[in-house]
VMD Tcl script that draws the C-alpha trace (Angstrom):
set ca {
  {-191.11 57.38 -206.71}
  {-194.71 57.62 -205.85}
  {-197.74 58.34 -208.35}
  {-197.21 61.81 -209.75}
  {-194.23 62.62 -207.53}
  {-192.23 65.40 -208.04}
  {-188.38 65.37 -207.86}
  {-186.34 67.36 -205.42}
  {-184.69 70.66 -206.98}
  {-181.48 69.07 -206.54}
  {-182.17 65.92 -208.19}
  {-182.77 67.60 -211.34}
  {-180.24 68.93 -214.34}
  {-179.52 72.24 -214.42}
  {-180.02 74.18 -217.73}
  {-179.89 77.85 -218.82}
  {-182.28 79.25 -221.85}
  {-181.44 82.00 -224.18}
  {-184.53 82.84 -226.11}
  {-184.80 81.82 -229.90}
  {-181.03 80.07 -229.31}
  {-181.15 77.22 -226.49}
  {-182.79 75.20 -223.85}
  {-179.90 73.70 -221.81}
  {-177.72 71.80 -224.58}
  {-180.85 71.86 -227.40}
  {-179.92 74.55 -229.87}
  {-182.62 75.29 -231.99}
  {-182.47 74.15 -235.84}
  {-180.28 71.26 -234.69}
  {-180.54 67.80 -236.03}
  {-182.43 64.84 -234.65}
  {-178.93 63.43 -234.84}
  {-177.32 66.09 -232.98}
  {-179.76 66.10 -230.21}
  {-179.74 62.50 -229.55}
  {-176.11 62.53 -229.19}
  {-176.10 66.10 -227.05}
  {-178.55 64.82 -224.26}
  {-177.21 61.37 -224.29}
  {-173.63 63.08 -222.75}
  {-175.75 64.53 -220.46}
  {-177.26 61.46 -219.44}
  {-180.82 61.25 -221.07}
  {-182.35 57.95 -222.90}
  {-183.78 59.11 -226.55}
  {-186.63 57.84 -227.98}
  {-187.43 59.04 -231.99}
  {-191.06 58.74 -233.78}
  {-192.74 60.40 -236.61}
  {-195.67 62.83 -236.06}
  {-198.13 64.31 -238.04}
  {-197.28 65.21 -241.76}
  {-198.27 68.86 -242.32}
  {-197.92 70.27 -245.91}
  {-194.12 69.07 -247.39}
  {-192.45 68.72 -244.30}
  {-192.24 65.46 -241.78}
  {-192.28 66.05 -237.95}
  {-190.59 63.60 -235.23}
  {-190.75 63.63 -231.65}
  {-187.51 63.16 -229.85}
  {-188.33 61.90 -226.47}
  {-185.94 62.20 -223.65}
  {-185.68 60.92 -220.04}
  {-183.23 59.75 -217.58}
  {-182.49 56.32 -217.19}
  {-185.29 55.24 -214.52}
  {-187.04 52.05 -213.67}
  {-189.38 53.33 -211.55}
  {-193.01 52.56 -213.07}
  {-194.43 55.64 -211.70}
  {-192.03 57.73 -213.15}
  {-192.79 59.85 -215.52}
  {-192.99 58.91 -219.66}
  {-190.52 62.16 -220.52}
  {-188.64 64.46 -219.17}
  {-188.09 66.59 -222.15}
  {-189.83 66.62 -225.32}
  {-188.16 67.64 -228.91}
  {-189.69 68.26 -232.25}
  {-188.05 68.20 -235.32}
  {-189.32 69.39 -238.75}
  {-187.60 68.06 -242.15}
  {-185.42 70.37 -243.35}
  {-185.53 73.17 -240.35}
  {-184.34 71.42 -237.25}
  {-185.39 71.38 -234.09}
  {-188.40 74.00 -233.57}
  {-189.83 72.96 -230.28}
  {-188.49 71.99 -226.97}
  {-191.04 70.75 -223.93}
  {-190.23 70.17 -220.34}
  {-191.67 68.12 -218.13}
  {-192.71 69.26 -214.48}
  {-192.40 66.39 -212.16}
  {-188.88 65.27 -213.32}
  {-187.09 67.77 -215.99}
  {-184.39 69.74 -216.09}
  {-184.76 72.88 -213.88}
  {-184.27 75.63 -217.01}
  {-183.65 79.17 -215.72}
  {-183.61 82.41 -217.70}
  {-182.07 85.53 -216.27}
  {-182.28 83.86 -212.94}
  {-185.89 82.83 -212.86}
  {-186.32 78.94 -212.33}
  {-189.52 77.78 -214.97}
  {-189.83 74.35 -213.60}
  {-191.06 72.15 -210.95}
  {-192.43 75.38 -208.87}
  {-195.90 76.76 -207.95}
  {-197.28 78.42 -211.27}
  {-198.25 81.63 -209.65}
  {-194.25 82.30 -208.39}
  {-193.47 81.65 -211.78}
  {-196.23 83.91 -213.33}
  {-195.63 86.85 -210.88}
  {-191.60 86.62 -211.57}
  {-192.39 87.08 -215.54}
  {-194.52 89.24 -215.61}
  {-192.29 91.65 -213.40}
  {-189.37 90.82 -215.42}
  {-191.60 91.71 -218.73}
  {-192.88 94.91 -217.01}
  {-189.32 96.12 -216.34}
  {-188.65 95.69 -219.94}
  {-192.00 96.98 -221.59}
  {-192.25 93.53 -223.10}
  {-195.49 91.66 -224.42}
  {-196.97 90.36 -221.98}
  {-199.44 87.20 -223.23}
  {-202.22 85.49 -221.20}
  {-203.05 81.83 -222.71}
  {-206.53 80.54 -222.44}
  {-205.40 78.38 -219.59}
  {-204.48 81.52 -217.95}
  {-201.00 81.16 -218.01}
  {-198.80 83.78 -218.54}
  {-196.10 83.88 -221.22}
  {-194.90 85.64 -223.94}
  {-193.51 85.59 -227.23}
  {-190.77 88.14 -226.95}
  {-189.22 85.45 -224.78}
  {-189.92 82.46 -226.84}
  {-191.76 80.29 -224.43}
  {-194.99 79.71 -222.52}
  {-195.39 78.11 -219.27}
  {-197.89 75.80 -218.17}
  {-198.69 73.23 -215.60}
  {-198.65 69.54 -214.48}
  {-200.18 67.72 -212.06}
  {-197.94 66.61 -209.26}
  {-199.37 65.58 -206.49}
  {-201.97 67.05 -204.87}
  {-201.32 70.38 -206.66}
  {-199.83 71.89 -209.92}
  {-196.37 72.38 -210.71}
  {-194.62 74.76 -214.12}
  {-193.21 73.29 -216.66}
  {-192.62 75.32 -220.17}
  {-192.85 75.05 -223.68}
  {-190.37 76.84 -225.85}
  {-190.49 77.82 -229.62}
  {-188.55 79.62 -232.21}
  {-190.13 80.98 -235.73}
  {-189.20 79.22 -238.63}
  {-189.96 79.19 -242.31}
  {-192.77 76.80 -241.72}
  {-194.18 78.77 -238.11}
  {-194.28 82.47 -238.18}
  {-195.04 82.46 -234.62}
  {-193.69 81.26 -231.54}
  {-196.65 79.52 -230.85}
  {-197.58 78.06 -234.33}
  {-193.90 76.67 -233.65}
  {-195.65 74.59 -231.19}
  {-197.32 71.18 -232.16}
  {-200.74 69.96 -231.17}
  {-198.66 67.15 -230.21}
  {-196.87 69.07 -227.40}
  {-200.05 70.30 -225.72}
  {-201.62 66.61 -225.95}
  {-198.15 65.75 -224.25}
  {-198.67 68.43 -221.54}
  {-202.20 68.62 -220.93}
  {-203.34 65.06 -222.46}
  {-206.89 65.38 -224.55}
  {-207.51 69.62 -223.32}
  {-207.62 70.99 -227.02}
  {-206.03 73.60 -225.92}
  {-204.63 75.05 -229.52}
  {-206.43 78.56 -229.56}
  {-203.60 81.15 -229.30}
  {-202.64 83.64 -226.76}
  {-203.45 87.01 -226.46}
  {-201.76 89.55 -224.83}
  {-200.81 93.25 -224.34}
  {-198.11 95.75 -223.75}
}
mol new
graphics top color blue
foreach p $ca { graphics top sphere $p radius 0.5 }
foreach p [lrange $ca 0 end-1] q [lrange $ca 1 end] { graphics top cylinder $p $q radius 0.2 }
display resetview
């Protein structure tokens, strides 16, 4: 794999969401334990660390990625975080080599941003659903549970998403999302001012 490379569609795993319930085999408010043992069947390599303390409750990072020994391939594939006494509240995933998660048929990852933008918002026009523009300009919103974004691959960008569920300790889909997530995606872009959006 070169610098920044990108895998083929059919290299990846394949992974359906259902908003505020699962990405792929990740249910949300599942254990660290339970994860680690749920993407290891499917083949992953996990990785656990504490985060930030916030308030009473502990955070870890669960860090996931397919056995490779490529040294240009990329540090995760999927991100998980975990809050003490909630679960899981956060899934990331990765551009360049994660799992290809689609949601009423539209693929998130590994694809231009703008085919991913113009497929949601359609599918949120049909429905008169919120429709949210982030500061980066990416579209998202949190009737779905998940914003996109974008990686560097190659010469160009290519989606990958970040998904969130509210929990006693987030009230919003994206307060469910860490700092550390966006450092993760976007590494050092501060990028923690929430979205705004319209119907």
């Amino acid at each position: 794999m070169e610098q920044w490379a990108v895998i083929a569609e059919g290299e990846r795993a394949h992974w359906d969401y259902v908003p505020f319930e699962r990405v792929g085999p990740l249910r949300f408010g599942m254990t660290r334990e339970g994860a680690g043992v749920v993407m290891r069947e499917a083949g992953f390599v996990a990785e656990f660390e504490a985060i930030d303390r916030r308030g009473p409750h502990g955070q870890q990072r669960g860090t996931f990625r397919r056995h490779r020994t490529d040294p240009w391939a990329p540090s995760y594939d999927v991100l998980a975080y975990f809050v003490d006494t909630i679960g899981l509240a956060c899934v990331v995933v990765g551009a360049r080599s994660g799992p290809q998660v689609v949601m009423d048929g539209i693929r998130l990852i590994g694809r231009p941003p703008s085919d991913v933008a113009s497929e949601l918002v359609a599918y949120l026009e049909q429905r008169n659903m919120l429709i949210q523009f982030m500061p980066s300009g990416d579209v998202g919103s949190t009737d779905l549970g998940f914003f996109p974004d974008a990686q560097r691959g190659g010469d160009t960008l290519v989606s990958c998403a970040l998904f969130g569920r509210p929990n006693a300790r987030a009230l919003s889909v994206w307060d469910s999302i860490p700092n550390d997530a966006w450092d993760w995606i976007r590494p050092a872009a501060g990028r923690n001012v929430p979205a705004v959006g319209h119907r």
